[in-house]
DSSP file (Angstrom, degrees, kcal/mol; ACC not computed):
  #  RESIDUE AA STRUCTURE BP1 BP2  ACC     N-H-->O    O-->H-N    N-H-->O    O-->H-N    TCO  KAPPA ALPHA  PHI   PSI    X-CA   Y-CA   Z-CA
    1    1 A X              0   0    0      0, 0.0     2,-0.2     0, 0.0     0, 0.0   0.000 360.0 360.0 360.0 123.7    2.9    1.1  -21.8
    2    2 A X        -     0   0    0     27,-0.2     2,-0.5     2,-0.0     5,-0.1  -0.575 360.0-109.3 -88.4 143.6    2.5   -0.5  -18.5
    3    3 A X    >   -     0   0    0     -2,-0.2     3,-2.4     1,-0.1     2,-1.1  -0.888  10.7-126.7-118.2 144.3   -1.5   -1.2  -17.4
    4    4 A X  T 3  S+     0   0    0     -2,-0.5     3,-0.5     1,-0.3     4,-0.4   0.133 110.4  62.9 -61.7 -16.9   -3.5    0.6  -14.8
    5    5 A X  T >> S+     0   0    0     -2,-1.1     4,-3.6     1,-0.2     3,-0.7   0.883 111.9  33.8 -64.8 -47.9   -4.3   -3.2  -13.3
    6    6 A X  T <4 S+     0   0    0     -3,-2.4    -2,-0.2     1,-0.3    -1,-0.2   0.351 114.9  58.8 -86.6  32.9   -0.4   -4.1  -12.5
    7    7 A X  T 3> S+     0   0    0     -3,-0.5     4,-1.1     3,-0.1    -1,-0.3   0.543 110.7  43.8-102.5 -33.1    0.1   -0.4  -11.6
    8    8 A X  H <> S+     0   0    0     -3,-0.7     4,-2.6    -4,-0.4     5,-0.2   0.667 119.8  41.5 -96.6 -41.2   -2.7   -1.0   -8.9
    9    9 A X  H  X S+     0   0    0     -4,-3.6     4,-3.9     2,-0.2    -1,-0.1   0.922 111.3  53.3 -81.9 -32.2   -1.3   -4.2   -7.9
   10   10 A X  H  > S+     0   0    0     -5,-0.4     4,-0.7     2,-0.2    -2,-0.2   0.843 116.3  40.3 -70.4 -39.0    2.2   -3.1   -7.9
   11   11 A X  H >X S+     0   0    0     -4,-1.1     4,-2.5     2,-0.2     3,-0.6   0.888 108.7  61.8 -76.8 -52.0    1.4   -0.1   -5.6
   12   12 A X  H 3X S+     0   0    0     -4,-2.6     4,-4.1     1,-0.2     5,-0.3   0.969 105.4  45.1 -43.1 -45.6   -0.9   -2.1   -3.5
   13   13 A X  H 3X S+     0   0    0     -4,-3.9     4,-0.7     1,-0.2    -1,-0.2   0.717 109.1  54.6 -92.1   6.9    1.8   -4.4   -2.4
   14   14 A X  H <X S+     0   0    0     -4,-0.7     4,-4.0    -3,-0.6     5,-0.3   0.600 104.5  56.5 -10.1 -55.8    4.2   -1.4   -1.8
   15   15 A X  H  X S+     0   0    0     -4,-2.5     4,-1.5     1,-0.2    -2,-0.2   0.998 111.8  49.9 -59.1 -49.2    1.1    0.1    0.7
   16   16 A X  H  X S+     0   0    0     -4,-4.1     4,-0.9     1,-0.2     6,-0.3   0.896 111.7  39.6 -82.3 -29.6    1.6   -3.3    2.4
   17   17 A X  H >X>S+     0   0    0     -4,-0.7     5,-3.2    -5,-0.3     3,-2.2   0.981 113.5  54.4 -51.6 -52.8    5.3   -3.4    2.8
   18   18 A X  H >X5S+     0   0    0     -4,-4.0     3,-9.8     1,-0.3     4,-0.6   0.960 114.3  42.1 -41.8 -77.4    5.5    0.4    3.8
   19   19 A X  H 3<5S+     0   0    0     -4,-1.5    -1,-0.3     1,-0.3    -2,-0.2   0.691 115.6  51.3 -42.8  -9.8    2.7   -0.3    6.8
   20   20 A X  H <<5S-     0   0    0     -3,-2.2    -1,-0.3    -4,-0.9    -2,-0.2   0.557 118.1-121.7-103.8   4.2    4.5   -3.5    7.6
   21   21 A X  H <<5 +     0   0    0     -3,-9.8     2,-0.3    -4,-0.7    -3,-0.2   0.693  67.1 128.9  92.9  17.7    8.1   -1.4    7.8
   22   22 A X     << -     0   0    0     -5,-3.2    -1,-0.4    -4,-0.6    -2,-0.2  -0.839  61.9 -79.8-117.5 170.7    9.9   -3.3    5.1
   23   23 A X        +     0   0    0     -2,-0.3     2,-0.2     1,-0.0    -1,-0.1   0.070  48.1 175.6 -56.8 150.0   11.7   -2.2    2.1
   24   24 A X        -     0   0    0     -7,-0.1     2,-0.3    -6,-0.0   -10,-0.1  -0.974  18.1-168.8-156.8 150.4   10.4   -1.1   -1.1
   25   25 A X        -     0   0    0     -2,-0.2     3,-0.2     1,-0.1    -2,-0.0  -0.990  11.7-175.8-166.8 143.8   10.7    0.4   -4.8
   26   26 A X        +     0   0    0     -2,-0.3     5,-0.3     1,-0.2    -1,-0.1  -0.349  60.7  94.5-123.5  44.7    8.8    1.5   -7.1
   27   27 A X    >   +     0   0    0      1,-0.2     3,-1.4     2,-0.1    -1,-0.2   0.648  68.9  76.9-119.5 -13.4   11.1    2.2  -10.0
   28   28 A X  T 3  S+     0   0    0      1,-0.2    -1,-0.2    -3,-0.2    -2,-0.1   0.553  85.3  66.0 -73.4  11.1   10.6   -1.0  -11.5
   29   29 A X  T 3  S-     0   0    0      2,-0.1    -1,-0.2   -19,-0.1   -27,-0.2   0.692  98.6-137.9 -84.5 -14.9    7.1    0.7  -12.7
   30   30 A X    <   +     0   0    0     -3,-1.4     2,-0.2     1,-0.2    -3,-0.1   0.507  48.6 153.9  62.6  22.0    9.3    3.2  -14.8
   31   31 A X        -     0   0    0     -5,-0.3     2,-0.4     5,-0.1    -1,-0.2  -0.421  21.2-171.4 -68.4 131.8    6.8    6.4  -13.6
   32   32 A X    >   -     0   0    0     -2,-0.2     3,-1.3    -3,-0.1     4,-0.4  -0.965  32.7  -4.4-131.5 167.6    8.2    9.4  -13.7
   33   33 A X  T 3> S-     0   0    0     -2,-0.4     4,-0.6     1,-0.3    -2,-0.1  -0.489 125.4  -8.0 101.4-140.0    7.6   12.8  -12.6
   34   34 A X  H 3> S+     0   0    0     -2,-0.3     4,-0.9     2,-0.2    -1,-0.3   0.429 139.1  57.1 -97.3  14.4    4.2   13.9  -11.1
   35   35 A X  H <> S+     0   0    0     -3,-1.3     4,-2.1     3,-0.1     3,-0.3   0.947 109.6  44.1 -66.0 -58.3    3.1   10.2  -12.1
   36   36 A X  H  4 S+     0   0    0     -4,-0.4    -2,-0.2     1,-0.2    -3,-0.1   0.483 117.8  43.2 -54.3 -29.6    6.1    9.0  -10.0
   37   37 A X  H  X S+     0   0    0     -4,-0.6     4,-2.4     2,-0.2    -1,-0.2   0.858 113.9  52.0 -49.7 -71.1    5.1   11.7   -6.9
   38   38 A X  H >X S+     0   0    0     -4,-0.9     4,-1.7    -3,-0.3     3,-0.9   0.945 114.4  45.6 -74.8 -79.8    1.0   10.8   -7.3
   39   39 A X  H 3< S+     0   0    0     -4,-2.1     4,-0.4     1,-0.2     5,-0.3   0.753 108.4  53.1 -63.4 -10.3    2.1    7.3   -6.9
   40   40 A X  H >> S+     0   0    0     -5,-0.3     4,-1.4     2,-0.2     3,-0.9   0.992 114.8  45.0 -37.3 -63.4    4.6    8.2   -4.0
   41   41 A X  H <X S+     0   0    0     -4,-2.4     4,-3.5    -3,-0.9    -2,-0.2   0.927 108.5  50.2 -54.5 -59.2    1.5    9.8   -2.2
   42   42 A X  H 3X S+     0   0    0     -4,-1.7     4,-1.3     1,-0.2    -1,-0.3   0.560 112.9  50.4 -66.2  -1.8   -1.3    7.0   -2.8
   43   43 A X  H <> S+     0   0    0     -3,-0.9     4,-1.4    -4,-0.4     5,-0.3   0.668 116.3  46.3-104.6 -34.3    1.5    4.2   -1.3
   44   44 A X  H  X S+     0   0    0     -4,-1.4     4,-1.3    -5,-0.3    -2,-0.2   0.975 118.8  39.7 -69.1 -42.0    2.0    6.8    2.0
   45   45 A X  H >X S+     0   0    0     -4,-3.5     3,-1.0     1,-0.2     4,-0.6   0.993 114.0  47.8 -86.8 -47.5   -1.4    7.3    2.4
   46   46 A X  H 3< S+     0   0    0     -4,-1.3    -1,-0.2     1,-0.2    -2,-0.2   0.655 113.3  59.5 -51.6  -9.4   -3.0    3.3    1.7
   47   47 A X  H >< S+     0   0    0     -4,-1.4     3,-1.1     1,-0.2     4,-0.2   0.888  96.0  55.2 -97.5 -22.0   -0.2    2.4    4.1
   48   48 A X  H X< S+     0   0    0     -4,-1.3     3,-0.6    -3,-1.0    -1,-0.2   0.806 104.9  53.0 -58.6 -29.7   -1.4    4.5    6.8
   49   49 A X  T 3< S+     0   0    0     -4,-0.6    -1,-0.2     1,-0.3    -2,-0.1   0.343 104.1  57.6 -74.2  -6.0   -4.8    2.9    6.8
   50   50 A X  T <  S+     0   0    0     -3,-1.1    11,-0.6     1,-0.2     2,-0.3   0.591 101.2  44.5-113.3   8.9   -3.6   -0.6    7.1
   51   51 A X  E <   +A   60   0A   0     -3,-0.6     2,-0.3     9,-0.3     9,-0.2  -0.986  52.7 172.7-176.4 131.3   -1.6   -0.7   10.0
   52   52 A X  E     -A   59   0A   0      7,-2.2     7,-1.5    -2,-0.3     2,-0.6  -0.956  23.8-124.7-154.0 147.3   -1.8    0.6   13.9
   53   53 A X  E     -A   58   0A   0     -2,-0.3     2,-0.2     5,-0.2     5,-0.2  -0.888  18.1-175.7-106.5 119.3    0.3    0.0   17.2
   54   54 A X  E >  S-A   57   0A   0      3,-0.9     3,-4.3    -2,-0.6     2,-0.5  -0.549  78.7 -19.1 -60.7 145.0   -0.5   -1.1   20.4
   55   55 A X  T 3  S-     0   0    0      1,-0.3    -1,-0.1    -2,-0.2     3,-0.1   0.327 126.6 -55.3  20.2  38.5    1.6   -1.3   23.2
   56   56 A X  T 3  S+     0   0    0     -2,-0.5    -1,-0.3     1,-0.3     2,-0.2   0.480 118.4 115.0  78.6  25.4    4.8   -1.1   20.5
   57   57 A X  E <   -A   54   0A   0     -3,-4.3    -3,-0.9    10,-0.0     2,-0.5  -0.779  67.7-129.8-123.8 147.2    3.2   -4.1   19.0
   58   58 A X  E     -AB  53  68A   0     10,-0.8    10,-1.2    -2,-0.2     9,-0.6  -0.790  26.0-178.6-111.5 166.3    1.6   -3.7   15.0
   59   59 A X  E     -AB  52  66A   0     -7,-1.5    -7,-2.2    -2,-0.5     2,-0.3  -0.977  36.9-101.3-138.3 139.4   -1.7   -4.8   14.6
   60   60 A X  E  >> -AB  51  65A   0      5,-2.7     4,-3.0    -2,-0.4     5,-0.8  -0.581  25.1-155.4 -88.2 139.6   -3.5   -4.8   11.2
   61   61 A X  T  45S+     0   0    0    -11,-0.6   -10,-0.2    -2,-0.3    -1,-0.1   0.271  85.4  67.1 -92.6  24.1   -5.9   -1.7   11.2
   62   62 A X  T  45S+     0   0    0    -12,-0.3    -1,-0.2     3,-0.1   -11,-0.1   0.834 128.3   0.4-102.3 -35.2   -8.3   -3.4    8.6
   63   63 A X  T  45S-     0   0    0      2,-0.1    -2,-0.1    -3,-0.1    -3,-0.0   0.492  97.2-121.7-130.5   3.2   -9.6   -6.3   10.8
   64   64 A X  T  <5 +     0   0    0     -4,-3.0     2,-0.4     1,-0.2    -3,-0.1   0.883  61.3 136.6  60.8  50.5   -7.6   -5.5   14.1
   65   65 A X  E   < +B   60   0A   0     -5,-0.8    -5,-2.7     3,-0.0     2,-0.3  -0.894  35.5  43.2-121.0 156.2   -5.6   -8.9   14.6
   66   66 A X  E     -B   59   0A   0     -2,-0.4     2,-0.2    -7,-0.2    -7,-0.1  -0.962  45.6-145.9 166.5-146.1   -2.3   -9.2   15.6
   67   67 A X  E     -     0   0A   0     -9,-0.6     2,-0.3    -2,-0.3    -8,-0.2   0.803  58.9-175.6 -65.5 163.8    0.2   -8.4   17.3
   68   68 A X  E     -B   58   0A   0    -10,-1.2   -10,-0.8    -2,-0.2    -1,-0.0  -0.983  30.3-127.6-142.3 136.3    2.6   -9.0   14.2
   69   69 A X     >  -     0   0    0     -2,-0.3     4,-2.7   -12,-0.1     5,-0.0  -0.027  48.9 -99.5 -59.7 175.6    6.2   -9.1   13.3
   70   70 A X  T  4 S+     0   0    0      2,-0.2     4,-0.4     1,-0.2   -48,-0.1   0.885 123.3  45.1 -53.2 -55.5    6.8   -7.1   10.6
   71   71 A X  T  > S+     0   0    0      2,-0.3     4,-1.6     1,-0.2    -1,-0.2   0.367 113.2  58.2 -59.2 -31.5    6.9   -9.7    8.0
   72   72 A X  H  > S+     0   0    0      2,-0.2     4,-2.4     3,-0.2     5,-0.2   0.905 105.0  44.2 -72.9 -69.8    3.8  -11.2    9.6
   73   73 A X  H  X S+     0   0    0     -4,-2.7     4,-1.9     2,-0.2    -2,-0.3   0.689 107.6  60.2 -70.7 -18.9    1.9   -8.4    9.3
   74   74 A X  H  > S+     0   0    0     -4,-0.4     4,-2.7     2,-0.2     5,-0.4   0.855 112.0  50.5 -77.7 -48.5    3.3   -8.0    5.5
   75   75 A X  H >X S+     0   0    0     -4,-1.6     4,-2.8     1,-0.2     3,-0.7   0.942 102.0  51.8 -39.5 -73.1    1.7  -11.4    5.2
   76   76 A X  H 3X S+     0   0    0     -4,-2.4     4,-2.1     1,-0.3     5,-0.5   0.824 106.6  53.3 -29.3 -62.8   -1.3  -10.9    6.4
   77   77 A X  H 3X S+     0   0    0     -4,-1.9     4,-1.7    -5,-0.2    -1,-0.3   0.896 113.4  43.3 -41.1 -45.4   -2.0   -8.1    4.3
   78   78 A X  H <X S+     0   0    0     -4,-2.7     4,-1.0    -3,-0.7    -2,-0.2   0.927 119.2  43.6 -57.8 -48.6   -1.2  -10.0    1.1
   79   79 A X  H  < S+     0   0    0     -4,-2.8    -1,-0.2    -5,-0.4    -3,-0.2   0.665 126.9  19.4 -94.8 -18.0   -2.9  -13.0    2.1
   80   80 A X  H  < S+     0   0    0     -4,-2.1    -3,-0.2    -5,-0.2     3,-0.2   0.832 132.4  20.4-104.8 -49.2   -6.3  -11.7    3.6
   81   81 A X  H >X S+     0   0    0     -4,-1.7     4,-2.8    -5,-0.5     3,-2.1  -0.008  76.9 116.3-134.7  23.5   -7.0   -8.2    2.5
   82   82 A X  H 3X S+     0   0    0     -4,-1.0     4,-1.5     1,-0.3    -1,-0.2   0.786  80.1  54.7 -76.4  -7.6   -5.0   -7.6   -0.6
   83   83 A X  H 34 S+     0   0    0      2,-0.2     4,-0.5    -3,-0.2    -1,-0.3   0.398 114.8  49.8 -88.6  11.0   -8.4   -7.1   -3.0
   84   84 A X  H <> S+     0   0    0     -3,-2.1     4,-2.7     2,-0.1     5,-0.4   0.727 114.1  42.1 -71.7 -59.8   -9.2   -4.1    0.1
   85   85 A X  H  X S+     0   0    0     -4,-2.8     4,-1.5     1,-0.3    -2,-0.2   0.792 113.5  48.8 -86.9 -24.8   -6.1   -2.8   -0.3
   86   86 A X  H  < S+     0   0    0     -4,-1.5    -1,-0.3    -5,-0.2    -3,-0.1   0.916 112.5  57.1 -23.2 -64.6   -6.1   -3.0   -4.3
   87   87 A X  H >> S+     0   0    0     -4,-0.5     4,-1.3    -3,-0.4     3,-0.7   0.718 110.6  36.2 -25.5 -63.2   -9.4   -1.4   -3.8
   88   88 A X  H 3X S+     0   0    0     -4,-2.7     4,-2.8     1,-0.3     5,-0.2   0.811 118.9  52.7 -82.6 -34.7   -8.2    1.7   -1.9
   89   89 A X  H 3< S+     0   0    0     -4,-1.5    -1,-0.3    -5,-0.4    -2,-0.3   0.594 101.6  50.7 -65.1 -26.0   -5.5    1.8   -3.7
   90   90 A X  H <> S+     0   0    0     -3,-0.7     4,-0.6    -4,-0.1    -2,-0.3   0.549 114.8  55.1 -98.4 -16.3   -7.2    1.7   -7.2
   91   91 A X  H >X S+     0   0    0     -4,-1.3     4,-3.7     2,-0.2     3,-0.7   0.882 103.6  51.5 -66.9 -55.1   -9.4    4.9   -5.6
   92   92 A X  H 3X S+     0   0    0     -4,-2.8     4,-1.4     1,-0.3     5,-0.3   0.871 105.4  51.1 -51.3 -28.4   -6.7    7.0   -4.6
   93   93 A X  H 3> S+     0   0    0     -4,-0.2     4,-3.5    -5,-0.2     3,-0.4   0.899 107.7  55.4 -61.3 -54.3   -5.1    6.9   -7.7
   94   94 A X  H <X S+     0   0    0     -3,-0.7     4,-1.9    -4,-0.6     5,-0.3   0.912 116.5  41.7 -43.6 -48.9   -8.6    8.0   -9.4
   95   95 A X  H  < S+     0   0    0     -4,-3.7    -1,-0.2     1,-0.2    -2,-0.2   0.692 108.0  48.2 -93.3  -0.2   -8.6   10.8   -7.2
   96   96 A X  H  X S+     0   0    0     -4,-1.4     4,-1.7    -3,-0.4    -2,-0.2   0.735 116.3  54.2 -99.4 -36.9   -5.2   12.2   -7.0
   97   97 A X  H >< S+     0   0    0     -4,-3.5     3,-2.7    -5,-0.3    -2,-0.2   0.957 107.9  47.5 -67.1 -62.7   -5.5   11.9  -11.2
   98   98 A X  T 3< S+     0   0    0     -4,-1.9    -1,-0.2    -5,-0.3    -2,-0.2   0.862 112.5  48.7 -34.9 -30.0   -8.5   13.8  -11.3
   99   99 A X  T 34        0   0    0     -5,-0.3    -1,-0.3     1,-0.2    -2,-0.2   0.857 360.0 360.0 -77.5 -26.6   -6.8   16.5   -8.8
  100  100 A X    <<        0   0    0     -3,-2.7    -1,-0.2    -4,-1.7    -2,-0.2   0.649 360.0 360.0 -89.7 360.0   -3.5   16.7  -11.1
């Protein structure tokens, strides 16, 4: 049984790849189902919240710095605001189990 901390972490740094455009997988988490779905959703939706473009340029939407490559901006997330994005990430999860 895997536990709800590296499930939290493991999906947070997922949120940050999607929003920085790079590859990701979430099968080493061995969820299946509507676990595997729920966690689909909460990675689609924390990654929308981290990330907006400017003039084609991405810019992180938690503290508005950039512009950033991709990889840059993956950084950045990790390295400044990964206990936010833990955070948002360990609520969405709360609430999408409470919904199922």
């Amino acid at each position: 049984m895997i536990s709800v901390t590296v499930v939290v972490e493991k999906l947070a740094e997922a949120a940050a790849r999607k929003a920085s455009g790079l590859r990701y997988n979430l099968e080493g988490l061995g969820l299946e189902g509507s676990l595997k779905r729920i966690a689909e959703e909460v990675v689609e939706e924390t990654a929308q919240l981290l990330v907006f473009e400017r003039r084609g340029l991405l810019r992180c939407a938690v503290c508005s710095k950039g512009p950033f490559t991709r990889k840059g901006l993956y950084l950045h997330l990790m390295r400044v605001h990964r206990d936010y994005i833990r955070e948002l990430v360990r609520r969405a999860l709360e609430e999408k189990l409470l919904e199922s």
